[in-house]
C-alpha positions as CSV (number, residue, x, y, z in Angstrom):
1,X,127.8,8.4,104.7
2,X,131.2,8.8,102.7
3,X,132.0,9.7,99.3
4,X,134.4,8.3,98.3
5,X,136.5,10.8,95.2
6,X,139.0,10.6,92.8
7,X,142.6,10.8,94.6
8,X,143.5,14.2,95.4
9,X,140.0,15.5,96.0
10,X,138.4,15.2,99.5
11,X,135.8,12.8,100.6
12,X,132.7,13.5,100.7
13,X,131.2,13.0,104.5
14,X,127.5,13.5,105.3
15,X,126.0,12.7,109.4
16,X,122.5,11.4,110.4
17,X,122.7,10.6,114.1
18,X,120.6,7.3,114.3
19,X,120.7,7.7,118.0
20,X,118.1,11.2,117.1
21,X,115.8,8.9,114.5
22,X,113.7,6.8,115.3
23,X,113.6,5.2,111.4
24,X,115.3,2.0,110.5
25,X,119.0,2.1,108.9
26,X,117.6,1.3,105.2
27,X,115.0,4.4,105.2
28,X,118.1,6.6,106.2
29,X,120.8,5.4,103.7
30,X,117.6,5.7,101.1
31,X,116.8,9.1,101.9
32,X,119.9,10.1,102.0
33,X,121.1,8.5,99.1
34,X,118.1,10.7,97.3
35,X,119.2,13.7,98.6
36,X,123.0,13.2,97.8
37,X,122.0,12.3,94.3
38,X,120.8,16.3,94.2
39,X,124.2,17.6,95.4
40,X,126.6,18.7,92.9
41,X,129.4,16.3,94.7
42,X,127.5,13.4,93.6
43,X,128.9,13.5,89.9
44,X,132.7,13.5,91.6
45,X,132.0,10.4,93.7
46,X,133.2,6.9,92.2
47,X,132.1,4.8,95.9
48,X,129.6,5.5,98.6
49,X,129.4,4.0,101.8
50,X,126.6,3.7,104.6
51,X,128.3,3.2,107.9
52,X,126.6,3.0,111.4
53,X,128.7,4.3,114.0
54,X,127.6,2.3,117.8
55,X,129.7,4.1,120.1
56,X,132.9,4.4,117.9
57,X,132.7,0.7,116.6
58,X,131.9,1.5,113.0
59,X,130.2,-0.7,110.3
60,X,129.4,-0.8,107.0
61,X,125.7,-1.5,106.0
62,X,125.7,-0.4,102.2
63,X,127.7,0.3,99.6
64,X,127.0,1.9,96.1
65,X,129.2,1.7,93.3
């Protein structure tokens, strides 16, 4: 998950190795868009992205605005 901030601040970047869960994509992204909703980065963040990373290839699943 990134973060996306305001220029000159630093992204936000958050890991959950899908390769260690055995939960689908959306119950991940949900939980841990719950959780990041708690952290006191979440106010700085204008876009959030979901990416899945299979062996370096990356894509993005979700994106919150």
């Amino acid at each position: 998950m990134v973060g996306l901030t305001p220029a000159g601040q630093a992204n936000i970047v958050w890991f959950s190795p899908l390769s260690q869960n055995n939960k689908k994509s959306e119950k991940i992204v949900d939980g841990m868009f719950r959780r990041f909703q708690n952290d006191k980065g979440f106010a700085s963040c204008r876009v959030i992205q979901f990416y899945e990373y299979p062996y370096g290839n990356e894509n993005l699943i979700a994106e919150c605005k």
